[in-house]
N, C-alpha and C positions, 0 to 999 in steps of 0.2 A: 440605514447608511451602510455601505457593502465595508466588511473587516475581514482584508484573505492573511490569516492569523498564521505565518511560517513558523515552521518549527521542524526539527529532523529527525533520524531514526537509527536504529541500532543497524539497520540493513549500510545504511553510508560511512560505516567503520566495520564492514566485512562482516554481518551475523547473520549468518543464517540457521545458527540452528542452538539451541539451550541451551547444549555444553561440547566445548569442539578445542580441542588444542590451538588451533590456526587463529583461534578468534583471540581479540583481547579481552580482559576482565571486564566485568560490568563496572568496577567503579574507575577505570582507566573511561571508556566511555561518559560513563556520568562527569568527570570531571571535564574531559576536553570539549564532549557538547556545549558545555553550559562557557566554557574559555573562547569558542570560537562563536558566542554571541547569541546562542537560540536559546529559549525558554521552552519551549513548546519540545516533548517528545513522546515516542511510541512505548510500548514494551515491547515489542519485539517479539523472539519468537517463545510461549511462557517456558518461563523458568530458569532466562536467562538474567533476569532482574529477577532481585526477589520477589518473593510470592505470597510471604508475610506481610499485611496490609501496614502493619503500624512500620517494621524496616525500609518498606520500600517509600514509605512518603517519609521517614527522616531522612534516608541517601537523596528524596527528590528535596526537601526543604533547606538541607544545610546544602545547598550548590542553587537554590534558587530557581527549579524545575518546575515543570507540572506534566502531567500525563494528559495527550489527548484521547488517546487509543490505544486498545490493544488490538491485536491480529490471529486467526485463526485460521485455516482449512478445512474447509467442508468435500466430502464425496458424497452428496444426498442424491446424486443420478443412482446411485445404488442400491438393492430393494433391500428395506428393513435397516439403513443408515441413522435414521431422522436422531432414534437416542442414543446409539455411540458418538453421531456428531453433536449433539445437544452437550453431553458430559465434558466435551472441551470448549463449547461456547461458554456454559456455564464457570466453570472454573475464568473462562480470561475477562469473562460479566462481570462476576462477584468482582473478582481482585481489582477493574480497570474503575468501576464502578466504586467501589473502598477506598480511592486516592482520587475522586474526583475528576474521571476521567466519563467523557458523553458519548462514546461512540466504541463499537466494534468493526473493526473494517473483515469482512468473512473473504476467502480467497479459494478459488477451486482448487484442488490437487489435479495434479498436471498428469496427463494423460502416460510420460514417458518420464522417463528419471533423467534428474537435470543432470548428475554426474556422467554416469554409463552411456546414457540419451539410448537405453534397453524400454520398447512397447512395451507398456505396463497394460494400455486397453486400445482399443478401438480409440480414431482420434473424435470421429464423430458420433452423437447421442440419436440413440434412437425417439421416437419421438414419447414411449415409453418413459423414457429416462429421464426427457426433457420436462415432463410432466412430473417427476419425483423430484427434480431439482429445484423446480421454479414454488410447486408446492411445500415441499421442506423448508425452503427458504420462506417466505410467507409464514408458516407458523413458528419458527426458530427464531424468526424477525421480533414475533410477536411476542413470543416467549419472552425474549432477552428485553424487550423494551417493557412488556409490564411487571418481571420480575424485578431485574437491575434499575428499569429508567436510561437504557442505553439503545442508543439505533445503531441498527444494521448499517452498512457501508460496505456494497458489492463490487467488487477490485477484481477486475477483467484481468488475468494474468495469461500471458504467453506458454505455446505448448497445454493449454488446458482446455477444456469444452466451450469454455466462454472468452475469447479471444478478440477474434475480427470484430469490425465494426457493426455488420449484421448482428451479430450471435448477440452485440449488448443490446441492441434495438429489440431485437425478438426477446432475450431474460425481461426487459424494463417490460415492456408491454405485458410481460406473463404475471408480471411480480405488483404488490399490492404496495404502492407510493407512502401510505401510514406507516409499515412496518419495514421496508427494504429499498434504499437509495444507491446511490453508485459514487463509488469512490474512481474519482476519473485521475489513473495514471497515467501521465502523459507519454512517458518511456515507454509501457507495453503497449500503448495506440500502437505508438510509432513501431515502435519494433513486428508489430503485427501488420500494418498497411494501413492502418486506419487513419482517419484524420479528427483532432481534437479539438477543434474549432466547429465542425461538422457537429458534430455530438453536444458538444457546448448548447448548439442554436438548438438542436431539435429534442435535446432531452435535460434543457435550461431549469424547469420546477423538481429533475429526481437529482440533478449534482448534488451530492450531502458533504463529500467530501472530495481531499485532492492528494495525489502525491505527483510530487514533480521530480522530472528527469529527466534528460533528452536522451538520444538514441545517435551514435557516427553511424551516418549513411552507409557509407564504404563498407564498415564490417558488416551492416545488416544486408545489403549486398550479397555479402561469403555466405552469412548463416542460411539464409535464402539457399541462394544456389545451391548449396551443400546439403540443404535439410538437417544441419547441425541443431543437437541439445542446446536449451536454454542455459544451460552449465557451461557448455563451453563456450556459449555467444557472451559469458559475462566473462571468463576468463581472457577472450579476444577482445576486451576493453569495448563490449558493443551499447555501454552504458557510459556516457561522458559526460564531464562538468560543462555546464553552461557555462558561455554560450557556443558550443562547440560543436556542440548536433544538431538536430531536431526535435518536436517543435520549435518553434519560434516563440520563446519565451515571455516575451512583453506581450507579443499577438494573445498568446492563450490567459496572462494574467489580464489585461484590457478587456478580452470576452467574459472572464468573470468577475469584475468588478461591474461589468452593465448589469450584471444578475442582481444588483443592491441584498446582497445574502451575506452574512457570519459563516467563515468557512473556513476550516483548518486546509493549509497546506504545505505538507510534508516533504524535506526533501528527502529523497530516496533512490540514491546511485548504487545501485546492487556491485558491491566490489568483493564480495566473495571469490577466493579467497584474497588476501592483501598484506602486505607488510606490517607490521605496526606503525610505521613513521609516515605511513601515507596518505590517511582519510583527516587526520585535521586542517591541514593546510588547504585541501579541498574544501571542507567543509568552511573555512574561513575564505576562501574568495568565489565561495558559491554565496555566500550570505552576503558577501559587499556588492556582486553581480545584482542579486534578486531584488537589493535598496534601490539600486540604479538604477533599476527597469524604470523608473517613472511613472510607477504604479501609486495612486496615494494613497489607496486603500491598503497597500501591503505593511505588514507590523509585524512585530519578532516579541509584543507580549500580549 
């Protein structure tokens, strides 16, 4: 029986990064997540939640929380990577995996800097490269699921090696279905050209996971034209509350409740940076929007 199990993230109240003045407290988050109705949430990026297994599941128990996942970035296109990136998968394993959390969602580092939007590398991988990422992944997969008991969850992000809709067809086919599955965000499809429904049909047995978010046409448009950074396509609000953008949100929850799968999904409106008074109220009519969809598989525990 298909369960697409919502829940949200520290990314939809502006976090992007561990410790940053512009963000709000972790427990100012914990508290209005769990006010504005979800159960289900991420850690984010670590060490922004604590890191201490038994702190972090009394902040999740006394507010009535669980952990689905934690999040990580990998650069294994890069030769001699596999154990610098291993020692941060491990760390967000152990602790996600210590509060009862199943999954790692792994994200590529992006080619350019989302702030500066300064070439960090080449935007395309040599076929070299392609072959250290697809393979590192595979045994990191492996690693993290028979050390922890956590799967892999490969999150196509914007401005990185693994983007377009091609590049996730070409990773999935390179990559091994036991240990590495695809965290299918619907915002960087969109933001990238890709289509989420397309992906849905043709790679329906690797979906593991979801974050959802639409994309406003119009600024993706600008970013386009301009070849503007991912940094500054979020601060031109190229990330909007449903139902305001792209995808079509009921379309792409419909395509995977025909999958009959258990699947977390997360919402995930990159609002970095943002106000304080701004991501709850969002987050409270993006959760009564995602009810309405008419989905009956969608749940918030």
């Amino acid at each position: 029986m298909s369960a697409i199990r919502v829940g949200s993230a520290p990314d939809s109240w502006g976090v992007w990064f561990a410790d940053d003045p512009r963000q709000i407290s972790y427990d100012r988050f914990l508290d209005e997540v769990s006010a504005a109705g979800y159960e289900w949430i991420e850690l984010g990026p670590y060490g922004y939640l604590p890191t201490q297994p038994e702190k972090l599941r009394d902040e999740l128990d006394a507010r009535g929380l669980k952990l689905s996942a934690g999040t990580v970035f990998e650069h294994l296109h890069r030769p001699d990577s596999r154990e610098a990136v291993w020692s941060r998968i491990e760390d967000v394993a152990a602790l996600t995996a210590a509060v009862g959390g199943r999954h790692v969602v792994v994200i590529p580092e992006m080619w350019r800097d989302p702030g500066s939007g300064k070439v960090l590398e080449d935007r395309n991988l040599t076929a070299e490269q392609w072959t250290n990422k697809t393979a590192g992944m595979n045994e990191l997969g492996k690693r993290m699921f028979e050390q922890y008991g956590v799967e892999a969850q490969y999150h196509p992000h914007a401005d990185s090696h693994i983007d377009e809709e091609e590049r996730v067809y070409r990773f999935l086919d390179a990559t091994d279905e036991k240990f590495v599955n695809l965290c299918l965000d619907t915002g960087h499809i969109s933001y990238c050209g890709g289509d989420n429904l397309a992906i849905i049909a043709r790679a329906a047995e690797r979906i593991g996971y979801l974050h959802l978010k639409q994309v406003d046409p119009e600024v993706r448009a600008t970013v386009e034209a301009g070849d503007l950074p991912f940094g500054e396509a979020v601060q031109l609000a190229v990330m909007i509350e449903p139902p305001l953008g792209i995808p079509d949100m009921p379309s792409v929850l419909a395509a995977i409740d025909t999958l009959d799968i258990d699947v977390f999904a997360i919402v995930e409106q990159d609002l970095y940076p943002c106000a304080p008074h701004v991501p709850l109220p969002i987050a409270q009519r993006t959760r009564k929007y995602l009810e309405g969809c008419g989905i009956g598989s969608v749940r918030f525990h």
